[in-house]
C-alpha positions as CSV (number, residue, x, y, z in Angstrom):
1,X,-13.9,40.5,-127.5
2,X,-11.5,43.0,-125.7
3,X,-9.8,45.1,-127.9
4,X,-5.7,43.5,-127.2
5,X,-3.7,45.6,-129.4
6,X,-3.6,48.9,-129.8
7,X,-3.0,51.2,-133.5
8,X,-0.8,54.7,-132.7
9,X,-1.9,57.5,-135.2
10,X,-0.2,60.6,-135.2
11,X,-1.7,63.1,-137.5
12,X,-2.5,66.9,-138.0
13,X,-5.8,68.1,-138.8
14,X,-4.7,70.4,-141.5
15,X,-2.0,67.4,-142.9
16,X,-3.0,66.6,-146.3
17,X,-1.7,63.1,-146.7
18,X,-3.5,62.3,-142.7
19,X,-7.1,63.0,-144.9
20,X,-5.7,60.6,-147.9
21,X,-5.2,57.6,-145.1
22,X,-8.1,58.5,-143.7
23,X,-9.7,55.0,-145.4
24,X,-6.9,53.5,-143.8
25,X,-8.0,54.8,-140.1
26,X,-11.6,53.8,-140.6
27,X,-10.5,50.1,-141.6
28,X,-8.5,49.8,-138.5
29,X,-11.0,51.3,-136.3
30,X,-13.2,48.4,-137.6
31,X,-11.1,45.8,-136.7
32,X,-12.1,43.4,-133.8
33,X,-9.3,42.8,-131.2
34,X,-7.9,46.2,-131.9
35,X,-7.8,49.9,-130.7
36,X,-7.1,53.2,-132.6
37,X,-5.2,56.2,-130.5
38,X,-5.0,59.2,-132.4
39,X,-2.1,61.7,-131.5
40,X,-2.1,64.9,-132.6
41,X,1.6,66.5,-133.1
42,X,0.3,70.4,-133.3
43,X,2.1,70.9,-136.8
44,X,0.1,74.8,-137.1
45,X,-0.2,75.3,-132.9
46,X,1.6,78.0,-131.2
47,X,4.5,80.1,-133.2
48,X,3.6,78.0,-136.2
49,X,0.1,78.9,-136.3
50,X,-0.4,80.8,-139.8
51,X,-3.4,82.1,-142.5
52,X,-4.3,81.1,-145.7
53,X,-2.4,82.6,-148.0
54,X,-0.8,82.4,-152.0
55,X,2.0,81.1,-150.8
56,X,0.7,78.0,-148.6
57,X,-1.9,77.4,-151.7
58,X,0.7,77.2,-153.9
59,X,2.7,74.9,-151.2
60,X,-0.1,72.0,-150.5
61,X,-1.7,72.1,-154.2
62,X,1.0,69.5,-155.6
63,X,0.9,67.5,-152.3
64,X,-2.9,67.5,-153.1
65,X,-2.6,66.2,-156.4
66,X,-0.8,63.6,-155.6
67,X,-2.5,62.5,-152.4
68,X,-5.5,62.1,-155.0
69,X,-3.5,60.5,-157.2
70,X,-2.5,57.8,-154.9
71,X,-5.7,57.5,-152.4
72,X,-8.4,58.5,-154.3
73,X,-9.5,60.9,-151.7
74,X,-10.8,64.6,-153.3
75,X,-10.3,67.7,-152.7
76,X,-13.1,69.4,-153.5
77,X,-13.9,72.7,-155.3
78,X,-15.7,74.3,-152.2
79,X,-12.4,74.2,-150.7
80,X,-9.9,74.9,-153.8
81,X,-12.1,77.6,-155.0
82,X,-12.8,79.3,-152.1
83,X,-11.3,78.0,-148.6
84,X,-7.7,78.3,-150.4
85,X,-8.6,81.7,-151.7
86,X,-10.1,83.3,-148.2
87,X,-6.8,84.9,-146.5
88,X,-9.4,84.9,-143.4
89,X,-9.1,81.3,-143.1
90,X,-6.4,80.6,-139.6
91,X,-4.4,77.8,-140.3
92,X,-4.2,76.5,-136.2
93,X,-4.1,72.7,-135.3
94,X,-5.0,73.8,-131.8
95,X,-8.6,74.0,-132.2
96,X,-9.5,70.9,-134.0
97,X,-7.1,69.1,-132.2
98,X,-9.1,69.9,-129.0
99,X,-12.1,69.1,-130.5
100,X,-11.1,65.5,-131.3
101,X,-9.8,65.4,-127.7
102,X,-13.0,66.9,-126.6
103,X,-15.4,64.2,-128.5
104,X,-13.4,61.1,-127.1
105,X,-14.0,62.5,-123.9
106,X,-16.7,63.2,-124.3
107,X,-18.7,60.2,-126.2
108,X,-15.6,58.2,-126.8
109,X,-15.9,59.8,-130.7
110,X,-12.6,61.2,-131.1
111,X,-11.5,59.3,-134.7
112,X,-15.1,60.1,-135.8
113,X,-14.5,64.4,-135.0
114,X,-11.1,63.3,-136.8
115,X,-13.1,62.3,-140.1
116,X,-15.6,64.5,-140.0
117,X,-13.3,67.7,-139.3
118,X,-11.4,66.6,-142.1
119,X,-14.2,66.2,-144.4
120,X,-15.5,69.7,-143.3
121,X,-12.7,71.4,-144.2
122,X,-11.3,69.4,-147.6
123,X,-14.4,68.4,-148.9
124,X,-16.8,71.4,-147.7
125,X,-14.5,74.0,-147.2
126,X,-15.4,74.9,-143.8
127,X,-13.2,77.1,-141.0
128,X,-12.3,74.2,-138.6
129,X,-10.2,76.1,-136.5
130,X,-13.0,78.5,-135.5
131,X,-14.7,77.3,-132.3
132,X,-18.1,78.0,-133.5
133,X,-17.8,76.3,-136.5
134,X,-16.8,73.2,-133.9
135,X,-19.1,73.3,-131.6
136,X,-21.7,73.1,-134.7
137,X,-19.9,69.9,-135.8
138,X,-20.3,68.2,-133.0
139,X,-23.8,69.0,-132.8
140,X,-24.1,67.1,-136.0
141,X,-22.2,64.3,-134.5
142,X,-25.1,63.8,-131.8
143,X,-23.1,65.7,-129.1
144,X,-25.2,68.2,-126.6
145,X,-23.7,71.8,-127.6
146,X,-23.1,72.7,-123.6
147,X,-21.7,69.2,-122.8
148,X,-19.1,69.9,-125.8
149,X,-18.3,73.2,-125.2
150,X,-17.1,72.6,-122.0
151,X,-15.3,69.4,-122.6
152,X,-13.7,71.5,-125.5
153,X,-12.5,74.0,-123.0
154,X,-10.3,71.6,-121.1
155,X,-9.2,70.0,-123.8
156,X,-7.6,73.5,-124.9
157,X,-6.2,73.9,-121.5
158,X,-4.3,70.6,-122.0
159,X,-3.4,71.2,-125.5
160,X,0.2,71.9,-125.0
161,X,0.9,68.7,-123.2
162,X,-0.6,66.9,-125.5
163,X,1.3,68.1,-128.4
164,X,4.4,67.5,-126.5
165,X,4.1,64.0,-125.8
166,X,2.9,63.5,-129.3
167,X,6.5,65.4,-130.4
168,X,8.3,62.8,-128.2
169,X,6.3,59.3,-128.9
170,X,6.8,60.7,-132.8
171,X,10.5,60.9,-131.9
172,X,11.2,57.8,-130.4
173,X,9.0,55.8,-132.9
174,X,12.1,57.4,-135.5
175,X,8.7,58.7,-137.2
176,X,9.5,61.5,-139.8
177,X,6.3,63.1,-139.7
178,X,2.3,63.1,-140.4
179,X,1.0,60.7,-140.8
180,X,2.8,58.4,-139.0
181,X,1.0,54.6,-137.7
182,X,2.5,52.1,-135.3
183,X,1.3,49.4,-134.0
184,X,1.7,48.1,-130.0
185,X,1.5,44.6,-129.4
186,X,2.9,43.2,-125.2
187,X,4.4,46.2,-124.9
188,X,6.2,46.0,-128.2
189,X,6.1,49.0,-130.8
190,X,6.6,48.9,-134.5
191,X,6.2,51.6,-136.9
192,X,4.2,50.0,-140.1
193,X,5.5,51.4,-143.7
194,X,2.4,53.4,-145.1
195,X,4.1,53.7,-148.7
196,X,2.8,50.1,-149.5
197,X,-0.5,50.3,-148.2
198,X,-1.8,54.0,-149.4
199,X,-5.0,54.2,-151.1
200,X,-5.0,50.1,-150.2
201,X,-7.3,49.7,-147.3
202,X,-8.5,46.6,-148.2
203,X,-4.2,45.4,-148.5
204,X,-3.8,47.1,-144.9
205,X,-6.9,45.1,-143.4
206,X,-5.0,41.8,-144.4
207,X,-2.1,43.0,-143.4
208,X,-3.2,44.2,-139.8
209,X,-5.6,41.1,-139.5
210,X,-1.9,38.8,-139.8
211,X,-0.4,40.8,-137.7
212,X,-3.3,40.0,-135.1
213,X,-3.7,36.7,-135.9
214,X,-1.3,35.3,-133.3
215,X,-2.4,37.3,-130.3
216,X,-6.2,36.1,-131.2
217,X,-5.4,32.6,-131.7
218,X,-4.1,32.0,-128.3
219,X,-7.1,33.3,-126.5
């Protein structure tokens, strides 16, 4: 069946609460008859880019609580230990972001770099903005190192237009930040309310699968 209807995600790669729908994603990227696009908005790219430091630790760690609170996803001690305690660590969306872009070019695996990046950095504590740390990511996702590399360098080169259309598409969805999921049906946008359906995938399946319903029936 073609895919008819298509799921908007923005998110960042360092955004907390985008790694607590992450369950969400996965059960719309299951979904026959419709198509995740992940948008990255660049919330740590260019004059926003920053490092690890007391202050952002002491910034995300109530976010953190509650995102576990309410999805269930952890954060584990690898990373609260030790990746929130290594001023070394650079805080940059640009470099994961072009590694998503890079795998969906690539093998069409952007939401899986998504998941695993995210998983690499909250749950192992890994430096995902560093490119060699990418480049062996991708590896593990079954991607040829050389093949990636160089899909990862023109991703960078378009990174700046990406971010900006991902600025404006969050701006005229009335989107007030990350995560942020709409759904595009005949040319018609709606922005769907995450607040009912966090740490609910199975909720947000029924809810997406009604929402499809009509468009499957009349094929």
């Amino acid at each position: 069946m073609d895919k008819q209807a298509t799921l908007h995600y923005v998110y960042d790669p360092y955004c907390g609460w985008c790694y607590g729908l992450a369950p969400l994603v996965s059960v719309a990227d299951e979904m026959e008859g419709l198509k995740v696009v992940a948008h990255s908005g660049g919330m740590l790219a260019g004059a926003q880019v920053q490092m690890m430091s007391a202050e952002w630790r002491d910034f995300v760690r109530p976010h953190e609580e509650r995102i576990t609170a309410l999805s269930g996803q952890k954060f584990s001690q690898a990373y609260q230990e030790g990746t929130q305690f290594d001023y070394d660590v650079k805080l940059d969306s640009g470099p994961p972001t072009a590694a998503m872009l890079a795998a969906e070019s690539l093998a069409g695996a952007g939401l899986d770099m998504l998941k695993r990046l995210q998983t690499a950095y909250y749950v192992e504590g890994r430096h995902i903005s560093e490119r060699e740390e990418l480049v062996s990511i991708a590896v593990e996702l079954g991607m040829d190192a050389e093949a990636f590399s160089k899909a990862y360098d023109q991703a960078v080169l378009n990174l700046g237009e990406h971010f900006r259309h991902t600025q404006g598409f969050l701006e005229a969805l009335g989107g007030r930040g990350y995560p942020t999921l709409a759904i595009e049906q005949d040319g018609k946008l709606s922005r769907l309310p995450l607040g009912r359906y966090f740490g609910k995938p199975e909720l947000f399946r029924q809810a997406l699968a009604h929402l499809l319903a009509p468009a499957q029936a009349a094929q």
